[in-house]
N, C-alpha and C positions, 0 to 999 in steps of 0.2 A: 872341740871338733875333731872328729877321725879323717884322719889324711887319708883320700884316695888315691890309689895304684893304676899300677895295669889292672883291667880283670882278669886276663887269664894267669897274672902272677898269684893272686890271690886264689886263684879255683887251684892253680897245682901246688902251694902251698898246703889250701886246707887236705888236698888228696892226698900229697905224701903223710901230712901228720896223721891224718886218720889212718892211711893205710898201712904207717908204719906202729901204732900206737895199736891197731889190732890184730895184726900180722902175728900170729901164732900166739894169740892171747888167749886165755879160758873159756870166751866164746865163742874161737873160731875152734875150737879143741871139741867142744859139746855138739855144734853144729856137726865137724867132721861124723861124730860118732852117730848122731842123728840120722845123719845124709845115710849111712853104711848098715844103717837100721829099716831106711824107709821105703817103703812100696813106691813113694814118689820123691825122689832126692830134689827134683826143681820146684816140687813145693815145701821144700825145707829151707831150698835157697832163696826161694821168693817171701816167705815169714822171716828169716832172719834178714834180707836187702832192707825189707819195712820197717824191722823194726829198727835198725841200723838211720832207716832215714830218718824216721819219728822220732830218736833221741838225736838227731841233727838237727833238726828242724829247731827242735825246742831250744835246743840250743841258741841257736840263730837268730828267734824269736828273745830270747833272754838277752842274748848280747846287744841287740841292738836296742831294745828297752832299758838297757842299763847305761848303754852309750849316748843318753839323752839326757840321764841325768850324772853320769861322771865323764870327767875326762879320760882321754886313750892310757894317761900314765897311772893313773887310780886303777881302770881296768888291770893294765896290764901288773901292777902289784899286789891288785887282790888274786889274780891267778896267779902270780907267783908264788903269794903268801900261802893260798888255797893250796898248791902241788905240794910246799914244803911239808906246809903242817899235815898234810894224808902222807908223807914219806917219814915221817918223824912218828906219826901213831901205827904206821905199819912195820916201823920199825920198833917201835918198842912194844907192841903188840910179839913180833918175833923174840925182842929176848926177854919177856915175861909172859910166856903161854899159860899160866898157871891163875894169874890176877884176875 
């Protein structure tokens, strides 16, 4: 069972992670150049908010689907395990560009 919080610890939790995890990422990078490109920049802004929602969503949807059938400490290991292992093939992706 997931221990419930405050709500709004949890709404500015998920806003800083997201906002800091996209905060001058490759897609806020492509956006900019887009936006500096477009005849309409607030409909560049508004396709990319969507899309930003739509892979939160699912998210959200995933999580909590999974939170029914494992526990919070299972969750929170398979993301662990999930971040290390995509930091470990990006990095060794970086010192064998050639493979």
């Amino acid at each position: 069972m997931i221990k419930r919080g405050l709500p709004w610890r949890e709404f500015g939790v998920a806003f800083l992670t997201v906002f800091l995890a996209e905060f001058a990422d490759k897609t806020q990078i492509a956006v900019f150049f887009m936006a500096a490109r477009a005849a309409s920049p607030w409909l560049v802004f508004l396709g990319a908010a969507l899309a930003l929602v739509t892979t939160s969503l699912i998210g959200v949807w995933i999580g909590r689907w999974l939170s029914q059938y494992l526990s919070e400490q299972r969750l929170q290991t398979l993301t662990g395990s999930s971040l290390l292992a995509i930091a470990l093939w990006l990095l060794w992706d970086m010192l064998h560009p050639n493979l």
